[in-house]
C-alpha positions as a printed Julia matrix, in Angstrom:
636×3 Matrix{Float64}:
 149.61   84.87   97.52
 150.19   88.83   97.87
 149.77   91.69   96.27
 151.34   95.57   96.34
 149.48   97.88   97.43
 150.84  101.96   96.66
 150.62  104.53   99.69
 150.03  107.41   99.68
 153.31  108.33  100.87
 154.69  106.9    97.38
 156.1   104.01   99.21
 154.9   100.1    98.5
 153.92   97.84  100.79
 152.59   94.02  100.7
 149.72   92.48  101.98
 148.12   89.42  101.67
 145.47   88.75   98.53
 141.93   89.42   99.66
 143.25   92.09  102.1
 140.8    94.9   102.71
 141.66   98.3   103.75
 141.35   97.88  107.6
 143.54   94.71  107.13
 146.1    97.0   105.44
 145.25   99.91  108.58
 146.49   97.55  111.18
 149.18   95.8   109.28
 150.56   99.28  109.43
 150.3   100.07  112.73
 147.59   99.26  115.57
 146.8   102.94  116.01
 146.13  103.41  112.53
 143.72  100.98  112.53
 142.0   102.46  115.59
 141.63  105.9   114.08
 140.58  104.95  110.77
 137.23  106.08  109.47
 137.15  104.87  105.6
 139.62  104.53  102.31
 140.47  106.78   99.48
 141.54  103.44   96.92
 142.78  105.59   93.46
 141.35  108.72   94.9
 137.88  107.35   95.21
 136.62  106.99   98.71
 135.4   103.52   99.84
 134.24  101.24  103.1
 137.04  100.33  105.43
 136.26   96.13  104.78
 136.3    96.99  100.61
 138.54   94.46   99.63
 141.8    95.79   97.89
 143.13   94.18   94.37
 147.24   94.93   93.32
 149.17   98.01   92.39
 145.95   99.98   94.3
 146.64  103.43   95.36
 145.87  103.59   99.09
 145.18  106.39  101.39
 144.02  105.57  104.84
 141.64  108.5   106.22
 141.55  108.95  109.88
 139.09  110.69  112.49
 140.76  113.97  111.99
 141.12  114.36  108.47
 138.14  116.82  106.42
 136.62  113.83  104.21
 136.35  111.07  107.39
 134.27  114.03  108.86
 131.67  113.82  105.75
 131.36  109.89  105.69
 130.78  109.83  109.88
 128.27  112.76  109.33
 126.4   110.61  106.39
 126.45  107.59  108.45
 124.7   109.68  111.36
 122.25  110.56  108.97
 121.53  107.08  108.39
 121.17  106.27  112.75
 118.61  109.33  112.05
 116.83  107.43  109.89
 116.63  104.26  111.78
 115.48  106.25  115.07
 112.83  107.59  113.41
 111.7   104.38  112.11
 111.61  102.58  114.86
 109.57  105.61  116.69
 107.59  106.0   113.72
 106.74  103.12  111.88
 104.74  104.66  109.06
 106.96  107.58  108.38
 108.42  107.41  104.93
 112.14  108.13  103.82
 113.32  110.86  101.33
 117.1   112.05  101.28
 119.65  112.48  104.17
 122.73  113.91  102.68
 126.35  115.24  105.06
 126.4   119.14  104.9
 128.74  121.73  105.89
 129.39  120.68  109.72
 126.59  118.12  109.89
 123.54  116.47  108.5
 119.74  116.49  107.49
 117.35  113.81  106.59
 113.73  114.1   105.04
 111.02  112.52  106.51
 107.27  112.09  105.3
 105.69  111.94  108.51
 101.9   112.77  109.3
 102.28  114.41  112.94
 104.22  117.49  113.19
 107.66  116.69  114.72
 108.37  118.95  118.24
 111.0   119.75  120.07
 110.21  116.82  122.82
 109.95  114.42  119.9
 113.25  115.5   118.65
 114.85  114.93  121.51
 113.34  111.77  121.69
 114.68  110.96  118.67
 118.16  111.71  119.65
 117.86  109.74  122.69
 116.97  106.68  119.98
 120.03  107.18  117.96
 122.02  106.62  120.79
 120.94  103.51  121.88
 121.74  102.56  117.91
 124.64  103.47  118.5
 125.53  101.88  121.91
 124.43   98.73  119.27
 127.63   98.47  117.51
 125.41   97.47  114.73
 128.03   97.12  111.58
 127.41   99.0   108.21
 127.02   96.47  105.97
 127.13   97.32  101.79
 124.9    95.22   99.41
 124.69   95.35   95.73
 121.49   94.58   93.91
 119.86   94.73   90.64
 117.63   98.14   89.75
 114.73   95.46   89.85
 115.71   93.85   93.17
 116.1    97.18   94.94
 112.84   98.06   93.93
 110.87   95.23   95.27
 113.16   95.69   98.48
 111.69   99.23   98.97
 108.17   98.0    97.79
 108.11   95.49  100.86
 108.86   98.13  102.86
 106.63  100.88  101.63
 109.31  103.62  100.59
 107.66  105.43   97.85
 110.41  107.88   97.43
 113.14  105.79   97.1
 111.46  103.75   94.21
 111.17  107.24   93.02
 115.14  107.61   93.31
 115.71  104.4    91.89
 113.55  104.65   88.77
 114.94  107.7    87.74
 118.61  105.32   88.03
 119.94  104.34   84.42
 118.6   101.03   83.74
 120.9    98.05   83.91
 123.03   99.52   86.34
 123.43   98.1    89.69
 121.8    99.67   93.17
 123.81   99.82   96.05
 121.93   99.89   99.36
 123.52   99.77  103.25
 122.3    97.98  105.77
 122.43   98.12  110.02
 121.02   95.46  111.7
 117.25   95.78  110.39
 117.35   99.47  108.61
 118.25   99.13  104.94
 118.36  102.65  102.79
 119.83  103.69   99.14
 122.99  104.53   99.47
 126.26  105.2    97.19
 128.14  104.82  100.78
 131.16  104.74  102.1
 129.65  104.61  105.69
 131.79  104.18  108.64
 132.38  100.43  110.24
 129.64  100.16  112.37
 127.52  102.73  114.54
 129.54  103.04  117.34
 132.26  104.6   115.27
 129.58  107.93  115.5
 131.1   109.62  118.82
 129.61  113.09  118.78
 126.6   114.36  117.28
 123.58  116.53  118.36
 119.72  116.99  116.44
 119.6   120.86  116.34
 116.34  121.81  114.55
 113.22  120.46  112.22
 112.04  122.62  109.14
 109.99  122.28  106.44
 111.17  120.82  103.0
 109.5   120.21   99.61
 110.24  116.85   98.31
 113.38  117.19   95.53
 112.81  121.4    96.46
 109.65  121.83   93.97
 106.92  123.71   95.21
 104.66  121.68   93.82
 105.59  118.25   96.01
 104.53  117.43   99.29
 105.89  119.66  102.14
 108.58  116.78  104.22
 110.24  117.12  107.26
 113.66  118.06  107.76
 115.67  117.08  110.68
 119.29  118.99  111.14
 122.3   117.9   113.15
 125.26  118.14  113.87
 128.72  115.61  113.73
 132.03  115.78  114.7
 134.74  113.41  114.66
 135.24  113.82  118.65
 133.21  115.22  121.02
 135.77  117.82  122.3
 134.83  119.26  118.49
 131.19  119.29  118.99
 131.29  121.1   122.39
 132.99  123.62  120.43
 130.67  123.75  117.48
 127.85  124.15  120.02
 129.56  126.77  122.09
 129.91  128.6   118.6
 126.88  128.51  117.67
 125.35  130.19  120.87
 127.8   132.48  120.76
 127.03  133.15  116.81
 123.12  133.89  118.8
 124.29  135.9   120.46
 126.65  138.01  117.69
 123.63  137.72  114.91
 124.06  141.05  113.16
 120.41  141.18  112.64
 119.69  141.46  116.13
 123.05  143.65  116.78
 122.55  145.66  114.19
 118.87  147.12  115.5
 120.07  147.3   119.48
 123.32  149.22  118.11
 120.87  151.24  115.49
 122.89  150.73  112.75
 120.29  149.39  110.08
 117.06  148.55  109.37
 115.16  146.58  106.98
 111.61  147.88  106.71
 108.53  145.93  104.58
 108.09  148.86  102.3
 111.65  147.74  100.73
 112.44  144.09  101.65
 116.31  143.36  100.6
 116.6   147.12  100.4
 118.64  147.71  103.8
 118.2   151.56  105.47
 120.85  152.66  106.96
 120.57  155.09  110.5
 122.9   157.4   111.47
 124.79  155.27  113.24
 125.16  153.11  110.41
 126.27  155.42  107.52
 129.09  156.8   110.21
 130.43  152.84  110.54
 130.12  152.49  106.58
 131.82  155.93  105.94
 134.89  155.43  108.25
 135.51  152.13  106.12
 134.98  153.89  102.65
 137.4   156.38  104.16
 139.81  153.64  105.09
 139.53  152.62  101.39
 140.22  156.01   99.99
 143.27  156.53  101.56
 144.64  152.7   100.87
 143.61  153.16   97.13
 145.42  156.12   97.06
 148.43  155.44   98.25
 148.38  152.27   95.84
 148.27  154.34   93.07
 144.47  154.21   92.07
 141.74  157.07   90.87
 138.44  157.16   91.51
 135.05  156.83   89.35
 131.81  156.92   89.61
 129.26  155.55   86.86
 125.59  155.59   86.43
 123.06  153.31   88.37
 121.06  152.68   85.29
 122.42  152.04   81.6
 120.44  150.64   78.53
 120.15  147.01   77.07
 122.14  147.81   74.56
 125.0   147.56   77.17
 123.99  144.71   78.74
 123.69  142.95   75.92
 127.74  144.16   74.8
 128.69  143.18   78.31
 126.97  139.45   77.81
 125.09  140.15   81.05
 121.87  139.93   79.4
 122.07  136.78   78.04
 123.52  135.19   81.13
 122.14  137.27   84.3
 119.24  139.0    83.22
 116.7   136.92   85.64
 118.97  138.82   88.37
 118.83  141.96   86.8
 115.87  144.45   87.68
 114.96  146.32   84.41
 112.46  149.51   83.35
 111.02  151.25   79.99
 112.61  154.69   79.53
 111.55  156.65   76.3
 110.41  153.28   74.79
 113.74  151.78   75.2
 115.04  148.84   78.06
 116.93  149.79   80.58
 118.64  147.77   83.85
 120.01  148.72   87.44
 123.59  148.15   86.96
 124.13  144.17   88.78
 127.81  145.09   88.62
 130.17  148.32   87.87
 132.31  146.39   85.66
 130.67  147.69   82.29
 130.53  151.27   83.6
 134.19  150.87   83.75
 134.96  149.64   80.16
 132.79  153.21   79.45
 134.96  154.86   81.69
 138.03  153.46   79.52
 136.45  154.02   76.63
 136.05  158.08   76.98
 139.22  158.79   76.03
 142.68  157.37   73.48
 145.08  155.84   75.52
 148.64  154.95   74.82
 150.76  152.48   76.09
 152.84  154.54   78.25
 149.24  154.83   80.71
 149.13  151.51   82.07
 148.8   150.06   84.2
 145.51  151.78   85.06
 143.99  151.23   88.01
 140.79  152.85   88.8
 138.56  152.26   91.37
 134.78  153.1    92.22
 132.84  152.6    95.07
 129.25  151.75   93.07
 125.91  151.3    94.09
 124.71  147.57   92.59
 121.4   145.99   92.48
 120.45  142.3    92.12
 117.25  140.72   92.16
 117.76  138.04   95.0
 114.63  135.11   95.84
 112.85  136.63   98.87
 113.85  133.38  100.79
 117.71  133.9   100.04
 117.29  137.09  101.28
 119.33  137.0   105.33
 120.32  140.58  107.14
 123.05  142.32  105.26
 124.49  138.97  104.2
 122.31  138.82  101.02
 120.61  142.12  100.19
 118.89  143.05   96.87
 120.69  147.02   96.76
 124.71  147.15   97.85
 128.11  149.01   97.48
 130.64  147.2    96.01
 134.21  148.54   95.89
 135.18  147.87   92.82
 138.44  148.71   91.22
 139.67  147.59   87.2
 143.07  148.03   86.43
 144.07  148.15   82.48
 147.5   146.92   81.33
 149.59  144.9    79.29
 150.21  141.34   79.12
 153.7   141.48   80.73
 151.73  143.76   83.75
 149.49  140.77   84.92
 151.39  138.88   87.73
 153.27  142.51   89.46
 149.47  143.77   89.07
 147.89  140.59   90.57
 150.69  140.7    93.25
 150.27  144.3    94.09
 146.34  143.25   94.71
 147.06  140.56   96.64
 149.39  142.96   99.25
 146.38  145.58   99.43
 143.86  143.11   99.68
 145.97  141.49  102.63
 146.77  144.94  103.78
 143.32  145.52  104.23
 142.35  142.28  106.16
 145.07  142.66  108.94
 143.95  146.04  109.6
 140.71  144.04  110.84
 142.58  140.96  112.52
 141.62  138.51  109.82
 143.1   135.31  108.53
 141.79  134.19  104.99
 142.49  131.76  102.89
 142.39  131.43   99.03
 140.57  129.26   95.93
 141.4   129.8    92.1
 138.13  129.38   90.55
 138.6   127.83   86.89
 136.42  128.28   83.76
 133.02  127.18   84.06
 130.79  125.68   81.34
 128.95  128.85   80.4
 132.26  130.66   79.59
 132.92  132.81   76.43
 135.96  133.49   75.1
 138.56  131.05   73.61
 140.64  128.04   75.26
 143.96  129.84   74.41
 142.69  133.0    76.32
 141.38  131.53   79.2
 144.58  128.85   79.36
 146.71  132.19   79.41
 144.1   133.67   82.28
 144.31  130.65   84.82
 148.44  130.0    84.81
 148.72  133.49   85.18
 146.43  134.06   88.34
 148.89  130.56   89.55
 152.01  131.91   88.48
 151.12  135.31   90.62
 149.84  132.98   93.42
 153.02  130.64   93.9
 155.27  133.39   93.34
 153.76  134.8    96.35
 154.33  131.6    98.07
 150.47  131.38   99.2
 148.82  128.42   99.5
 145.27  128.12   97.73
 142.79  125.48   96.37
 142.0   125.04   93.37
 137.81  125.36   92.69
 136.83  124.17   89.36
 134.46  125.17   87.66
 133.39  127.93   89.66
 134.87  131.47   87.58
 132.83  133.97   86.06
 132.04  133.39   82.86
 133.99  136.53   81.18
 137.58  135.17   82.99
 138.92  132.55   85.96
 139.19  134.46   89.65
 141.17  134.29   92.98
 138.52  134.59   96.0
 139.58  135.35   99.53
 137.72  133.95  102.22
 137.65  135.8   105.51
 137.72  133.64  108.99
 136.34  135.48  111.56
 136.57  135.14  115.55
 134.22  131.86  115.55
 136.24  130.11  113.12
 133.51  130.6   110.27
 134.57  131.34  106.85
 133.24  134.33  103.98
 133.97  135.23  100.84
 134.62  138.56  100.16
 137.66  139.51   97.87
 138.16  138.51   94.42
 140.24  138.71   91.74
 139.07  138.18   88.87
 141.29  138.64   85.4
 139.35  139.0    81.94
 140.49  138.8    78.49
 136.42  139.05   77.35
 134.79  142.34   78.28
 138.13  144.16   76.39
 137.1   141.97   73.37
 133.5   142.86   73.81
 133.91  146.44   74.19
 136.88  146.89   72.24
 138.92  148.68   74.24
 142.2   149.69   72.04
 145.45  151.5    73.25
 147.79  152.43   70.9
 151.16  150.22   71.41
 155.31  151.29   71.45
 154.89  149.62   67.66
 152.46  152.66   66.54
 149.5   149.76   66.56
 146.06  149.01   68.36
 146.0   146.68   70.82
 143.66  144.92   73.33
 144.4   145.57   76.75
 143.96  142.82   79.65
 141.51  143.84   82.8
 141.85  142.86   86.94
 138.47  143.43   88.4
 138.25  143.3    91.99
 136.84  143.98   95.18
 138.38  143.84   98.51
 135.57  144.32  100.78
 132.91  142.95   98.52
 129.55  144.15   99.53
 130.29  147.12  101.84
 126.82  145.73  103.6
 127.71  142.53  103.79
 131.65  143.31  105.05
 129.26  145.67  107.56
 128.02  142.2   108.74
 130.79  139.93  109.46
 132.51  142.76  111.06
 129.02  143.22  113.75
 129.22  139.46  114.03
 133.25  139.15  114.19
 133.53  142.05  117.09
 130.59  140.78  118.57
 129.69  144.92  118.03
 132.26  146.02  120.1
 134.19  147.7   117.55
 137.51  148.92  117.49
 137.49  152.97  118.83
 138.73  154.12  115.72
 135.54  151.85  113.72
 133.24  152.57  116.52
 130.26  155.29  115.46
 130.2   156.74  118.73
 133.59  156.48  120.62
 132.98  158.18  123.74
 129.9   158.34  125.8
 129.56  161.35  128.12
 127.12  160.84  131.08
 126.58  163.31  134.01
 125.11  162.4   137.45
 121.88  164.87  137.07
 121.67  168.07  135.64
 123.15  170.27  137.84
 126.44  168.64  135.68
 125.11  169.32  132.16
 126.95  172.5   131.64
 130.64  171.22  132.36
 129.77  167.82  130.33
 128.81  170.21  127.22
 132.41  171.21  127.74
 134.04  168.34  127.6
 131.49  166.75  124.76
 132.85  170.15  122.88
 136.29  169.84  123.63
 136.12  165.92  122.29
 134.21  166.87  118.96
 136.96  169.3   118.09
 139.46  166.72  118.5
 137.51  164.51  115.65
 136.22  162.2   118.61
 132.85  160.7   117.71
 131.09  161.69  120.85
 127.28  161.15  122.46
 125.66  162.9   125.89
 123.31  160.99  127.85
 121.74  163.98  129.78
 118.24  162.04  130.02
 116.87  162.71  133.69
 117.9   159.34  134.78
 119.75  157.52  137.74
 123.72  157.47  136.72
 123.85  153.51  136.75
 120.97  153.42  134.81
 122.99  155.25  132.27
 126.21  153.66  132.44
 124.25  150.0   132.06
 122.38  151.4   128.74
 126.17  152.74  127.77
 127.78  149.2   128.14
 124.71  147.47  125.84
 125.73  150.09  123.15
 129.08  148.57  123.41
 130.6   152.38  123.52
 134.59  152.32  123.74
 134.98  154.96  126.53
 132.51  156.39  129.1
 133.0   159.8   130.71
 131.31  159.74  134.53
 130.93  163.97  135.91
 130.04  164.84  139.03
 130.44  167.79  141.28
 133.89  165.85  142.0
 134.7   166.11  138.31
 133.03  169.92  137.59
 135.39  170.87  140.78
 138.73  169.42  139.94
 137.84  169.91  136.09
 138.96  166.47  135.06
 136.65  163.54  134.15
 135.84  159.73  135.52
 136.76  157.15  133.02
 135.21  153.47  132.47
 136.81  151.57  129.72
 134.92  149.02  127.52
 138.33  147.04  128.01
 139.52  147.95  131.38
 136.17  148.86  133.44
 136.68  151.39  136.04
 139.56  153.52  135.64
 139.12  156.54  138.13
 139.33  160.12  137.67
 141.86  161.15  135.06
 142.6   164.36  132.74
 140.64  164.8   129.53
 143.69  166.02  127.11
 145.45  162.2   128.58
 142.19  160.18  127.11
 142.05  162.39  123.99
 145.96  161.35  123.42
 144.91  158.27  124.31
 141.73  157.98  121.74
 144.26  160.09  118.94
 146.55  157.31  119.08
 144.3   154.1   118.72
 142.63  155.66  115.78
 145.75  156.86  114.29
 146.98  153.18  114.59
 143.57  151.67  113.81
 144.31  149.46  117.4
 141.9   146.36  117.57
């Protein structure tokens, strides 16, 4: 007897009754069979050996593909477990879920786990593997998997279990004589886990309350080949290396200080880096047509309450008593704006309206999600709203979408894009937000871009386009957003008068390009490594005589640089000149300027190059040309 089984291709293929999805692998092809990893049967993943029934829809997922990457790194969470067991036969297992890249499990164990015993560990894990002991899937009763876990002393699992709907079946997973909870799908059998790596232990409350017992937590990492983990481990050396924390204090750009933790202080250095970027944003706003605002830090509850940020962000929101009324530190400029609209009548023939502000934001973050510039409690956001009409949406959405891409090229970066749907604490009405969503599509596929869709995951005043930033180790951030709202309008009603003589509502675009101005600060350290472009670098030319015999002819050419708008430092410390020129290079300066009595004679210069090294003696007016042109071109 057979059966039909649908691919995913949309053609049909049959295969004997009682076939399971490896059956159907290899009846394909040999290869496939090889480099399959687990199922998708009517879009629901499962175990290669699940048996298929007719008319299933059948996708066969292979080593390379996103979702085999998640089972192999939950299965190597389970060899984790099993190590540990068999090194440490009282220690007692929580949860060991796949993350972003890899893996952690939670163990109760008594002795503190060390960086020997980890690697002991690791060592285990491999010999499970060299095993080839299978993954084997076994469904129980609620009452049955409880008296399993009860012979073997798992007091958090029987936790897990019991908080399981009653009546409902338990699935657990077995290899050879490790058995664990598990939903599954897990990979064949051990060996099929190539390329992994234990990178750290930390600590862990049980379920993330305070109040449970402290666990350990063992990280690693899994790939689908090990050609993919060397890479992930090369990356995150070099992401050491890059940390814009430890960048950011060598380059003196920023400081965090106890007095004001989450509260970053910016050094000279800094405020020139974060300046040439608001400048860039000036001019690009500009030319697109935009003014600029600026609107207060701190506004009343009355406000907040209009804007619906009270009721659904206050606990982020740092507040204060002013002449016996509440007031809050603006979390956002958007409301600001609507006051801004709201100043003056406006008329039809004004839109669209785009107006910009670059606005100083404060959000109260957890002390423990607080991480550099990457999550601050004070920041600059560079906001922008644009008012207009309905038929205005998708040119103003596209015209966003050009500056934010204008903008991201300027800095070498790829992105890519999700369309974040309505979540569940949205207001506003289905018709409005229907409207909201196939317009932010329509925009996108007009543009021919390809995007994701992320559901759930708008604001709750309107759905949003979010741009995520890859930067030069492959990692991804979100930064821009689009975000289009029929609400605040509504909220603060904001009227024009229309070509019929009537009010009307009109329809916002919030958005920010860079995001947090701190944070954008960040990825770009991390991205360039801190070797920034000359025309983003604070200081862009070094000058560093031999002694001080030379200090009067290096004030000349220091001079002559400055009034040429060249960002330029002396180094006229009493120090030996390679010395100098080392302490140059860790500052990652673009151009250093060498003068000696060669130099002060033949009144030209000696020029290293952060790019070329040692260049020789050359004219000053060629490397200020030179400098002119890469900041006039913003050259990476």
């Amino acid at each position: 007897m057979s059966i039909n089984i649908k691919l995913n291709d949309g053609s049909i293929r049959e295969i004997n009754d009682n076939s399971s999805v490896l059956d159907l692998a290899n009846s394909i092809s040999r290869n496939l069979g090889k480099s399959a990893i687990v199922g998708e049967v009517n879009k629901t993943l499962v175990d290669l050996n699940y048996k298929l029934k007719n008319n299933d829809e059948v996708n066969i997922i292979t080593r390379d593909d996103e979702k085999a990457a998640e089972v192999i790194r939950h299965s190597t969470s389970h060899i984790l477990a099993q190590a540990v067991k068999r090194i440490y036969k009282d220690a007692k297992l929580a949860i060991g879920p796949a993350i972003d890249n890899g893996f952690y499990y939670d163990f109760d164990i008594e002795t503190p786990l060390t960086t020997e015993d980890i690697e002991k560990i690791e060592k285990e894990m491999n010999n499970i593997v060299s095993e080839n002991l299978k993954f084997e899937r076994i469904d129980v009763s609620r009452e049955e998997a409880i008296k399993i876990m009860k012979e073997k002393n798992e007091d958090y699992k029987i936790e897990l279990i019991m908080d399981l709907p009653e009546g409902q079946n338990i699935s657990l997973y077995k290899q050879g004589d490790f058995i664990d909870l598990c939903r599954g799908p897990h990979i064949l059998s051990t060996k099929y886990a190539k390329a992994f790596k234990l990178i750290s232990v930390a600590g862990a409350y049980w379920r993330g309350n305070e109040k449970n017992k402290m666990l350990q937590r063992v990280y690693g990492v899994a790939f689908g080949d090990k050609k993919q983990l060397e890479t992930h481990l090369h990356n995150l050396e070099e992401a050491k290396k890059r940390d814009h924390r430890k960048l950011g204090k060598e380059l003196k750009l920023f400081s965090f200080m106890p007095e004001g933790p989450g509260f970053p202080l910016f050094l000279p250095k800094g405020v020139v880096l974060k300046n040439t970027l608001i400048d860039l944003w000036r001019q690009l706003h500009s030319e697109a047509g935009y003014v600029e605002v600026e609107t207060p830090i701190m506004l009343n509850k009355k406000l907040w309450e209009t804007s619906g940020h009270w009721y659904h962000y206050k606990e982020n929101m740092y507040t204060s008593i002013i002449d016996e009324e509440e007031f809050a530190l603006k979390p956002m400029n958007c409301p600001g704006g609507m006051l801004v609209y709201k100043s003056e009548t406006h008329s039809y023939r004004d839109f669209p309206m785009r107006v910009g502000e670059i606005g100083r934001v404060h959000r109260h973050e957890l002390s423990g999600a607080l991480h550099g510039l990457m999550r601050v409690r004070a920041f600059t956001q560079d906001d922008a709203h644009i008012f207009m009409l309905p038929n205005q949406i998708k040119s103003e959405i596209k015209g966003v979408v050009d500056l934010i891409d204008k903008v991201y090229s300027i800095f070498g970066f790829k992105y890519n894009i999700e369309l974040s749907t309505r979540p569940e604490d949205s207001m506003g009405s289905d018709e409005d937000w229907n409207l909201a969503e196939q317009s932010l599509k329509d925009a996108l596929d007009e543009l021919n871009l390809d995007y994701k869709i992320n559901e759930g995951d708008g604001a709750f005043y309107g759905p949003k386009i979010d741009f995520h930033l890859e930067d030069s180790l492959g990692r991804t951030w979100q930064c821009g957003t689009i975000q289009l709202d029929f609400q605040l309008p509504q909220r603060f009603e904001l009227e024009y008068i229309g070509s019929d003589g009537e009010k009307h509502r009109p329809i916002v675009i919030h958005r920010v390009i860079f995001g947090s101005i701190e944070r954008f600060i960040g990825i770009l350290i991390e991205h360039f490594a801190g070797k920034f472009p000359t025309w983003l670098a604070p200081v862009q030319v070094k000058v560093l005589p031999i002694s001080d015999k030379f200090n009067s002819y290096s004030e000349e050419v220091v001079k002559k640089l400055k009034s040429n708008g060249i960002r330029t430092e002396i180094d006229d410390r009493n120090e030996k000149i390679g010395y100098k020129i080392r302490e140059a290079r860790n500052e990652r300066v673009p151009y250093i300027i060498v003068i000696g009595e060669k130099e002060e004679n033949e009144k030209n210069i000696s020029l290293r190059s952060r790019k070329n090294g040692d260049e020789g003696s050359t004219q000053l007016e060629d490397l200020i040309e030179r400098i002119s042109k890469e900041v006039t071109n913003r050259d990476l």
